[in-house]
Each structure stands twice: as structure tokens, then as C-alpha cells.
N, C-alpha and C positions, 0 to 999 in steps of 0.2 A: 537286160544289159549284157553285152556283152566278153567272154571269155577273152583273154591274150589268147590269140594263135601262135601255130606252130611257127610258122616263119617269121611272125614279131616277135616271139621269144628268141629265136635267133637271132635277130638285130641289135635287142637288150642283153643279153647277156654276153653275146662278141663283145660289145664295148666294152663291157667291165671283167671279164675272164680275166684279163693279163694285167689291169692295175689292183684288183685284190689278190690276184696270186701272189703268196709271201706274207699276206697281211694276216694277223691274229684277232680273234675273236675276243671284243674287248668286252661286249655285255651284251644282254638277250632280256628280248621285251616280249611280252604278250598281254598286248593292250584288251584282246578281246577273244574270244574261244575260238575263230578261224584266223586268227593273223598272229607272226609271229614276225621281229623283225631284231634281225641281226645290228650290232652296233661292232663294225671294222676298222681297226685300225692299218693304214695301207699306206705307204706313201706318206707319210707326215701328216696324214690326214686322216678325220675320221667318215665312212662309209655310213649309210645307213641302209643295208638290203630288207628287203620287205617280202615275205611269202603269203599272200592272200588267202586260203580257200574257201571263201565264201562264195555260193552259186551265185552267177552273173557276174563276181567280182575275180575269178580265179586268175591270177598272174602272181611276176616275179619282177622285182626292179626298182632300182634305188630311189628313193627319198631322200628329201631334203628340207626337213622341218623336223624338229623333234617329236616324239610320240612319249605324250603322257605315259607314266606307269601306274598300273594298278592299284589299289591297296595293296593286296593280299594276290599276288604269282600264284598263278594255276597250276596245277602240277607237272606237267609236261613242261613249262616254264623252268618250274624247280630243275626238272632235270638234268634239261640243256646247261641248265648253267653249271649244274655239279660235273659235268662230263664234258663241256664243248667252252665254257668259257677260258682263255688262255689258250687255246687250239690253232694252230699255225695252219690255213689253206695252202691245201699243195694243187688242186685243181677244179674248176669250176665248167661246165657243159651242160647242152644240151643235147639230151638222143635226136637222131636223125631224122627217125620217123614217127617221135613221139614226144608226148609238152611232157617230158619228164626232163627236170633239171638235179643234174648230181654235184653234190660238192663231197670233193673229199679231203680230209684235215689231219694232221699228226699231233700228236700232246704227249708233252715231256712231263713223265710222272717223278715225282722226287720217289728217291729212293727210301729204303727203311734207315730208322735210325743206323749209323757203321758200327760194325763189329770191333771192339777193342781188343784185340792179343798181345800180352806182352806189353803193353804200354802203347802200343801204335795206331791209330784207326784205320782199318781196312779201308780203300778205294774205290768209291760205290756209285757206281757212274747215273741216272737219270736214265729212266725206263722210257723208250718210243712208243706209243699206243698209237694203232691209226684207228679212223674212224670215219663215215659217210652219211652224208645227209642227203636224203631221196626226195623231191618234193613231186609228188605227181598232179599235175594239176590237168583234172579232170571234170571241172566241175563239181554237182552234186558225188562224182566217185573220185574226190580229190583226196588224198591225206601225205601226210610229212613222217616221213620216218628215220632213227638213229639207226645206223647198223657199229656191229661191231669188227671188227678183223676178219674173223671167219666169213660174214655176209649173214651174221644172225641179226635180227630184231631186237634191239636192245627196248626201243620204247617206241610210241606213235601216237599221233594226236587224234586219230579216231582210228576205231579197232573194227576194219572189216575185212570180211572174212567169207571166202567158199568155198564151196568143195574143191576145186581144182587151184585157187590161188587162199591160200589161208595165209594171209599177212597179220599178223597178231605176235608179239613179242613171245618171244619164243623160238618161234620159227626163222625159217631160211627162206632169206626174200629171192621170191621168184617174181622177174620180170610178165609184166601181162601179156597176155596172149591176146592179135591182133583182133578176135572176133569179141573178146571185152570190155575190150578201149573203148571208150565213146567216139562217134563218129568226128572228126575235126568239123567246124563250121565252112561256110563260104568265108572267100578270099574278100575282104572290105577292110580296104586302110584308112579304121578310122581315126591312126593315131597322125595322120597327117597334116590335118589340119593345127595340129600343136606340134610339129615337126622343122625345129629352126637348124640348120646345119653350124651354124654359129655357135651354139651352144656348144657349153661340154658336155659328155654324154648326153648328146642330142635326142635319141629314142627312150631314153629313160627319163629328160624331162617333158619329151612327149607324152611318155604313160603314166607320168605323175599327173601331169596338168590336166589328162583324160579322165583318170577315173578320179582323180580328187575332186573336181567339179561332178561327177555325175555318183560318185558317192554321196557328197553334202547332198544332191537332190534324189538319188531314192532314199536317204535317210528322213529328209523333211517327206515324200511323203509316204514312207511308211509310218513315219508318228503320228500323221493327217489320218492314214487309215485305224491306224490304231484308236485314235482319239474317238472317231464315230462310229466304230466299233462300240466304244463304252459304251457313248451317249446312248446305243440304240437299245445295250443291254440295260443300261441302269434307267430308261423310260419304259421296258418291257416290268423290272426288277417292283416298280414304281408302281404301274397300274394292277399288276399282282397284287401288291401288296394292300394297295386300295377297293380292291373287290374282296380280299380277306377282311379289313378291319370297316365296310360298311356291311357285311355279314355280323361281325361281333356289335357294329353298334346299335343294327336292328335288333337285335337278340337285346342286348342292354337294354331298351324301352322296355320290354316284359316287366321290369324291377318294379313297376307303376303296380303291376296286380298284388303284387307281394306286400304294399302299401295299403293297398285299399283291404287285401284280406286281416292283417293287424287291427288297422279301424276298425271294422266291423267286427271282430274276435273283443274289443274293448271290454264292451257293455257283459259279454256274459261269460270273460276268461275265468271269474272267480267260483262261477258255477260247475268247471268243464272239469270231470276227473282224470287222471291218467286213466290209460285204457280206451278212450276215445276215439273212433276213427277217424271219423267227417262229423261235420256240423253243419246246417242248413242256414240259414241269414238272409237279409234284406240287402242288396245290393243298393243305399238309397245313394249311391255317387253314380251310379247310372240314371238315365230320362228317365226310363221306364219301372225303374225301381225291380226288376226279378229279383227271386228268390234263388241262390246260389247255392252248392256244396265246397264247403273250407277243408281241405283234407288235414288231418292233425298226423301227429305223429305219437304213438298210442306212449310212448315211454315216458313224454313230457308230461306236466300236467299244460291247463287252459292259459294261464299267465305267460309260460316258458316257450308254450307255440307261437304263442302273441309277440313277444320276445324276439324269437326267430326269424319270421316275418318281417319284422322291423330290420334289424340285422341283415336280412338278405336284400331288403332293399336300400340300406347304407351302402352296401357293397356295390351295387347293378347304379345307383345313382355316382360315387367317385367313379366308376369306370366309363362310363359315357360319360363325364367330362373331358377323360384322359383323351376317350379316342376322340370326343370331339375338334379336341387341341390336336390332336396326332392327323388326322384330318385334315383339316385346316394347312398342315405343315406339308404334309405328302403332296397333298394338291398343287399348292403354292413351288413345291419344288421339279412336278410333270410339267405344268407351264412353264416354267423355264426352263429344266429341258429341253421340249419342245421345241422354244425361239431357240436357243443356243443348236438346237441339231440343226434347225433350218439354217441360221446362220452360219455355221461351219461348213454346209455343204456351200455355198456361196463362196466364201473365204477360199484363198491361193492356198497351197501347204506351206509355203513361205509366210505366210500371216497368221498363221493357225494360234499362234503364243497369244495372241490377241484377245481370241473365244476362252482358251485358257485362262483367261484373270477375271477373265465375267465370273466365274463360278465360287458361289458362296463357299467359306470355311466349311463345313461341314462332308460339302463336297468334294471340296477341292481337295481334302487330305484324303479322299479314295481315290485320287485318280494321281497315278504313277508317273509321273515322267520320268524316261529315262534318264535324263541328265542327273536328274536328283535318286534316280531309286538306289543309287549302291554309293552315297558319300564318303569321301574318302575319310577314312579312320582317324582321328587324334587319341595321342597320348593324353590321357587324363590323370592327373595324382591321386594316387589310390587313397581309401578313406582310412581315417587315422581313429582309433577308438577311444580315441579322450578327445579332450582340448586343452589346449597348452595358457600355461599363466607366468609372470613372472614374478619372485618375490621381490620385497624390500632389498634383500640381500646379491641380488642378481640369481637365485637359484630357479632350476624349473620346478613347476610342479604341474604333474601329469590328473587329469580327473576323469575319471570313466563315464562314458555315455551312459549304457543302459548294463543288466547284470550280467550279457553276455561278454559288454564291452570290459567291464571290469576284470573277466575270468583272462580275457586278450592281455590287458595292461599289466594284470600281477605277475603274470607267468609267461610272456612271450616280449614284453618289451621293458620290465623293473629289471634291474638286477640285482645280484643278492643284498650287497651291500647299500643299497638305495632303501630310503624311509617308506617305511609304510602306513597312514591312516586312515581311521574310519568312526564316522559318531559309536557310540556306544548304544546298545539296545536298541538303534534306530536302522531302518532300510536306508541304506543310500549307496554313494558311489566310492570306488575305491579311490583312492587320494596315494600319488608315489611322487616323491622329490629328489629330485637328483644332484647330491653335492659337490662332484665330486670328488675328489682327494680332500675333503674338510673331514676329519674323524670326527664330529659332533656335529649335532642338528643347530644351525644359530638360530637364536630365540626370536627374529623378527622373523624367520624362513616358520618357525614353529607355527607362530601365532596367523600366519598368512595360511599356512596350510591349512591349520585346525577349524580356520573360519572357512575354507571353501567346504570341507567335510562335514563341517556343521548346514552350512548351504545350500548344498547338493545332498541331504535326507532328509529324512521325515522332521529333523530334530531344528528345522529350518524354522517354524512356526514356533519358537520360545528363544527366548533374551541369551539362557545359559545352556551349555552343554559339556558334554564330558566323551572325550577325547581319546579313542584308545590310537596309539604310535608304538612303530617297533622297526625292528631293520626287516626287508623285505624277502630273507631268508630265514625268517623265522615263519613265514606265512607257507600254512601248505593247503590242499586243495580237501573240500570234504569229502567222503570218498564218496557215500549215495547220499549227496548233498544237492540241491538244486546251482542251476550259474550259477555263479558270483559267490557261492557259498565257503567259506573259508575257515579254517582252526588256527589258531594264533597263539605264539609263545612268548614268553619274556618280553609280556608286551607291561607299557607306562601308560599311565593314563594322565591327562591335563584339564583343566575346568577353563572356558574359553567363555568370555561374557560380550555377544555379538558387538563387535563397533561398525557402524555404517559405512564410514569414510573410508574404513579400510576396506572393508567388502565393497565399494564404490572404486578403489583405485584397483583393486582385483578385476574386477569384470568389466572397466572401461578399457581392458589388455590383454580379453580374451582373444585366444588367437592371434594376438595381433604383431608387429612386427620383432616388439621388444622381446616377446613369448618364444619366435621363430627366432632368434638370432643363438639361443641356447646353444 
């Protein structure tokens, strides 16, 4: 594919030099690790300029369709926007004799807080900072860089570097020297054929409608290559795998001698003392009936070898099942392979998504598409370590998951003045209600408590239980105590006698809206 040249970048960027001069830098996208694209506002309008450096893709010039953003800004993204967003263009060009486009930009920095003397605040005017943005688009030796006032490197999007031109943040950008430039290409206008004069910036929507079409199409088939790419490794990955485990399942047959030697060890295990080496026998499961040697193991006794035997061939029998199933599957998955690779190679790279849905679950979840391999992030509500109930009386009460969850709830979400309970002598979960402004526990809020407490422990499996409650600052932590382990003061205790219905209106309200509205 081919580069923007020197003299279509000139085309592209005349037109728009003098309607974004004046205009400010209203946000900054980097959709993907070679592109980054400016969002300007100019003219009551907003701009969208676009720096490419991807090989075969390398150009500069406005867009007009929005660009997804990200999840997560790359860092070069980051920075543009901490330094360049709200930045005023003062001037936009390209070098004469080279695809280097420069923009350069002012940004009003607020001042420090004003000095007060005397009762008056000093007059602190907003600091000018100027700043340049270098794109050199080179192709494969393309990269974008920030400078600062002086003509230092402030930041770049790829950091290369040689002896003679060290362009790496830090340094003082020095313009390239003619014999490391890459050669310009041949003169071929082929943004002409999408070149309406009618249009407004007419070469820029020539060089959108150029490489937006022939983007979408090296993207379809570089996923095409990609995709048979897999298939060839995971049919390679495949018959591997299949010459290792008919090695293990040959080897698994042997488990038959290990059988036949137990048999035969039957009739005279009762005889055979420890210390034993070998033992000679009748092969009578063979035609021919020989005489054999059964190697013992001298530490066992005749019983315990016989045992053995057995034993090793339980083992040699489930494992040729497994692989025979594992077999069966592996195979079953090269043939198809197989038809899917033949059929992909047949298939347009516009139809590819097609071969893609052939492919069983199994498979389908190792093979990456890009579309899906980096989804975009959601906010998820983080996990809460109780669950929420509500009493008789409208009050909450908090009940801890597991005894890590409970050491969470006493001590990082009770407050002091909030209730605290737990069964007595029993494991269970910590129990906190929240009243708040009522100085006393109400007695239907008690009894709903005391029966989740009862509930959620060991003390679950009996009619009665007993009840220890107290204010949640009287609870302290045990010091080389396990989780959830706690020492308790001025604590009450209550005798609770399980009622169903209520422990039935409790838990048809777990979690649930009346719990959440607390």
C-alpha cells in the first residue's frame, strides 16, 4: 500500500493550514499504537486531523467520521493531552523537500495561586508556553514528536535513535540528514480517482475515501492471514500431539502383563517370603503354556507383590480409557481442521467470519479475534461483604459472608455505635444493624437479628439459641486470633426460639430492593 507523497501532502495540508490556524486543540484520540488523531476546534466547527504511521499507511489529513476511543489511553496519548489539549495553533506546514509535517501551538498556562499583601491579591497574568508537533512520516522510519520551546524532546511515540540523529526525549531535535531519509516513492496520483473538486477540502476527502477503503481491505486480509496462520499451527499443534499420546497408549497395553503376572502369583502368594527375587510360573494364558520369571520386589512379602500387580494394572487400564477418549477427540478435531483450512483457503477474506462460526467452543475460545480480544472495560459494583436484610422495623442488618468477610464488616463498614451480634459458642457470621439516631435496639429489629445469627452458624441445626449483642465498639480484634476472631465487652445475651415465618420473611428480602433502599 501505498505512502502519501511529498506533493499530495502538500495538496492536503494547503487546504487546511489556514482554516485550523487559530483553532485549539479540543481532545486527542489514539485509537491504535500508530495513529493518533487530533479533535480541533476551528471555525465553529470541529476538525478531526489524523497522523497515521503505520507502514504502507503513512499520511496526514482530516477525517470525517468519528474514531472510537480506547478503554484505557496509551501513554503517549496520556501526554498529549496533559500538554497539548486546550493548545491554540499558530501554524501548520510542510517541509519543502521533505514528508515532514510541523505544527506549532501556544498554551496559556494559569498562573500560581496570587500572592496576598496587605489585603490585596497581586496581578498574575497566565503564562505562554509554546510548543511543536513534528510528524515525520517515513514510513517504516516514521514517528511524532512533542518538542518544547527550546527544540528539546519532550515525549515520542516511538524512540529511535543513532548515532548521528539521537531523537529520544531528552535530546535536541535535529532535523534528518538527506542520505537518511527514505527515498520519496514514484509520482502516481492515486488519490485522483476520489478527487471531486466540489467537495470541501477536496484532497482530504480524496485521502479519506483512498485509504479508508483500502484500510478496511488490508485489514480483512490480514485477519484472513492470520486466521490460516492458526489453523496451520493448531493442525501442526494437533498431529503432535497425536503421535505423543499413541506412544502413551501403546505403552498402556503393557498393563495386560501386569494382570496376567498377579494371576499367576495367586495360587502360590501364601508361600512366597519377603526377600524373594523372581519366581518361575506357568504362563497358562498363553497357547503355549511357558514357563516364565515374575520379578518380586524382595521388601514385600508374596500377597503384597500380588497386590501390586493388580494395582499397576488398575492404573495402565483407566489410562487407556482416558487416552482412548483423548483420541477419539484429537482426531475428530485434525479432520476438521483440516476441511476448515481447506475451506478458508477457498473463501474471499471478506467472508472469512463464515469459516469462523464453523469452529466448535473448544476451539473457538483459542482463536482470537481481534475485534473481540481487548473489550472494552465496564464498571462493575464492587463486591460487598455481607448481605443486606431488612427488619420488621425498617432497620438494616448487615450479615457477613465468610470469617474474612466478617473481620471487613466489623471493623471497616459497623460503626461504633451500631449493634453488634453473634450465636454464642457457635462458628458463624458476624450480624451489625444499623439504627440510626434510635438509642436502643427495638425488639422486633432484636429478634430479626438474633434469628439471622442463629442462621448463619453452626447453632442453625437446633430449635433454641443464645445470643450474645452489644454496641459495635465494644468489639475489638483478637490480637493472634484467627479472621473473624473477636473479644467482646459489655456484651447481653438473649435466648431466641427459631420461628420459620420470620426467618422466611428475612430471607425472601435478601439483597433485595427493600434491603437496598437503607
Amino acid at each position: 500500500m501505498p505512502n502519501l507523497h511529498l506533493w499530495q501532502l502538500h495538496k492536503v495540508i494547503g487546504e487546511i493550514s489556514a482554516p485550523l490556524r487559530g483553532g485549539y486543540l479540543r481532545h486527542i484520540t489514539q485509537p491504535d499504537k500508530a495513529t493518533i488523531v487530533l479533535e480541533i476546534r476551528a471555525q465553529q466547527q470541529n476538525f478531526q486531523l489524523l497522523f497515521c504511521l503505520a507502514k504502507g499507511f503513512t499520511r496526514c489529513h482530516l477525517i470525517f467520521r468519528h474514531v472510537a476511543n480506547p478503554p484505557t489511553p496509551l501513554a503517549f496519548c496520556q501526554f498529549l493531552r496533559k500538554y497539548g489539549e486546550g493548545a491554540h495553533i499558530t501554524q501548520l506546514e510542510v517541509a519543502s523537500d521533505d514528508r515532514v509535517v510541523s505544527m506549532s501551538l501556544l498554551r496559556y498556562v494559569p498562573p500560581p495561586q496570587p500572592a496576598v499583601g496587605d489585603g490585596v491579591a497581586a496581578l498574575a497574568l497566565p503564562q505562554v508556553v509554546h510548543y511543536r508537533l513534528i510528524a515525520e512520516l517515513w514510513g517504516s522510519h516514521s514517528n511524532l514528536l512533542w518538542l518544547d520551546e527550546s527544540g528539546k524532546i519532550m515525549a515520542s511515540l516511538y524512540h529511535h535513535a543513532t548515532n548521528e540523529r539521537p531523537a529520544l526525549p531528552g535530546c535536541v531535535y535535529q532535523k534528518a540528514s538527506a542520505s537518511s531519509i527514505p527515498p520519496l516513492p514514484a509520482e502516481q496520483d492515486f488519490l485522483l480517482p476520489h478527487y471531486n473538486p466540489a467537495l470541501p477540502f477536496a484532497w482530504n476527502q480524496a485521502t479519506t475515501a483512498f485509504y479508508g477503503q483500502s484500510c478496511e481491505e488490508a485489514k480483512e486480509s490480514d485477519e484472513y492471514q492470520r486466521f490460516v496462520r492458526w489453523l496451520t499451527r493448531e493442525i501442526s499443534l494437533h498431529e503432535k500431539l497425536l503421535q505423543k499420546f499413541w506412544q502413551q497408549f501403546a505403552a498402556s497395553e503393557q498393563g495386560e502383563e501386569f494382570r496376567i503376572w498377579g494371576e499367576l502369583l495367586k495360587p502360590m502368594a501364601s508361600r512366597l517370603a519377603r526377600g524373594t527375587a523372581e519366581v518361575e510360573a506357568i504362563n497358562y494364558f498363553a497357547a503355549d503354556t511357558p514357563a516364565i520369571m515374575i520379578p518380586l520386589n524382595t521388601k514385600l512379602t508374596g500377597r503384597e507383590n500380588m497386590e501390586k500387580y493388580f494395582k499397576k494394572y488398575q492404573k495402565f487400564a483407566r489410562g487407556h480409557q482416558i487416552l482412548e477418549a483423548e483420541l477419539t477427540r484429537i482426531e475428530t478435531e485434525t479432520g476438521l481442521l483440516h476441511r476448515l483450512l481447506e475451506e478458508a483457503q477457498r473463501t474471499p477474506p471478506a467472508q472469512i467470519a463464515s469459516v469462523w462460526d464453523k469452529l466448535p467452543n473448544r476451539l473457538g475460545g483459542r482463536w482470537k479475534r481481534r475485534e473481540t480480544a481487548q473489550p472494552s472495560k465496564t464498571k462493575t459494583e464492587p463486591r460487598q461483604p455481607f448481605h443486606r436484610f431488612c427488619s420488621y422495623d425498617g432497620c438494616e442488618i448487615l450479615v457477613g459472608k465468610s470469617a474474612r468477610d466478617n473481620e471487613d464488616l466489623t471493623f471497616r463498614f459497623a460503626r461504633g455505635n451500631d449493634w453488634w451480634l453473634h450465636a454464642a459458642d457457635y462458628p458463624g457470621s458476624h450480624v451489625v444493624v444499623r439504627c440510626g439516631s434510635k438509642p436502643t435496639l427495638p425488639q422486633e429489629t432484636l429478634l430479626d437479628a438474633a434469628h439471622l445469627a442463629a442462621h448463619y452458624s453452626k447453632a442453625r441445626e437446633h430449635t433454641k439459641a443464645n445470643i450474645v449483642y452489644t454496641r459495635r465498639k465494644c468489639v475489638s480484634k483478637s490480637k493472634h486470633g484467627k479472621a473473624g476472631a473477636v473479644l467482646v465487652s459489655q456484651e447481653k445475651h438473649c435466648q431466641v426460639v427459631m420461628d420459620e415465618q420470620r426467618l422466611k420473611r428475612l430471607l425472601d428480602n435478601k439483597d433485595g430492593e427493600a434491603a437496598g433502599r437503607i
